[in-house]
C-alpha positions, 0 to 999 in steps of 0.5 A: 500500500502506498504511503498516502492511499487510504485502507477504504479505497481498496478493495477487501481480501474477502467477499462483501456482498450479501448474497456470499454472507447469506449463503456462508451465514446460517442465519436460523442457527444464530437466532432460533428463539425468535423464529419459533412462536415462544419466541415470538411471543418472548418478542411481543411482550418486549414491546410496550405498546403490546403490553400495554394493549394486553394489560387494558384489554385485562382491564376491560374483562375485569371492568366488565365483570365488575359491571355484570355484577354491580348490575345483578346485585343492584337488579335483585337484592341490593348491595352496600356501596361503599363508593359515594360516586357509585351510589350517587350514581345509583340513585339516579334509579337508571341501571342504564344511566349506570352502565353509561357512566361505568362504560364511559370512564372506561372508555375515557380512561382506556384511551388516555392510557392508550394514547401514552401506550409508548410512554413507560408513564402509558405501561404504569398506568395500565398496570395499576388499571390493572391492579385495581380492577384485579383487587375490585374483583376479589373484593366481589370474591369475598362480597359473594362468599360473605352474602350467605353470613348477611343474610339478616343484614340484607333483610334488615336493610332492605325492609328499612334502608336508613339502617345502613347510613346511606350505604345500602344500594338497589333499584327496585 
């Protein structure tokens, strides 16, 4: 090489187009994980828009479930509601007045959380989402397990509503 000339000007002692290195380089060998459906999945769930989508689509189940049985118990016997939004909400008289404003903020929430959904703030949102509404349908869990021991506390209840400070809730 000559003193003045420079190293990128001359050609390589070896191949460099791509064709040559995809026939030398078996590219299956290098990556296996990423072509087999685990390891697909393994690469969704690195993507946080992806998770955040999956972690509001959880929270939509259990948002729903919280509704379906917010509504049974409102439609038959009554519940205490403890959330003075909620029985605000309630006292309306409308269970579609109801599920408008359950659906609504839903809807609201989702997709502010949507919207952020490349934000690490967007991901944190949505699993709180995720946390609470989780929680809420264990406390139906319990609510459920415990009516069977409220039974003289419903019928109570239901017959004089001022016994339970406002907290009793139904729409017969």
């Amino acid at each position: 090489m000559e003193p003045g000339a420079s190293r990128l000007l001359m050609p390589a002692p070896w191949p460099t187009d791509l064709a040559f290195m995809s026939m030398t380089l078996d590219l299956r060998a290098i990556q296996p994980a990423e072509r087999s459906l685990p390891g697909r999945l393994l690469m969704l769930f690195r993507d946080r828009p992806f998770r955040v989508v999956l972690l509001l689509s959880i929270a939509w189940v259990l948002g729903i479930t919280d509704l379906a049985m917010t509504l049974t118990y409102l439609m038959n016997i009554g519940m205490f509601e403890g959330n003075p939004m909620a029985r605000w909400v309630i006292a309306t008289g409308s269970p579609y007045f109801l599920a408008g404003f359950k659906l609504a903020t839903m809807v609201l929430s989702s997709s502010i959380l949507f919207w952020q959904r490349r934000r690490w703030q967007g991901e944190v949102g949505a699993w709180i989402a995720v946390i609470v509404l989780g929680r809420l349908t264990l406390h139906w869990f319990d609510y459920i397990a415990g009516t069977s021991k409220m039974t003289y506390a419903f019928a109570l209840a239901s017959a004089d509503p001022s016994q339970c400070d406002g907290m009793w809730a139904t729409f017969q």
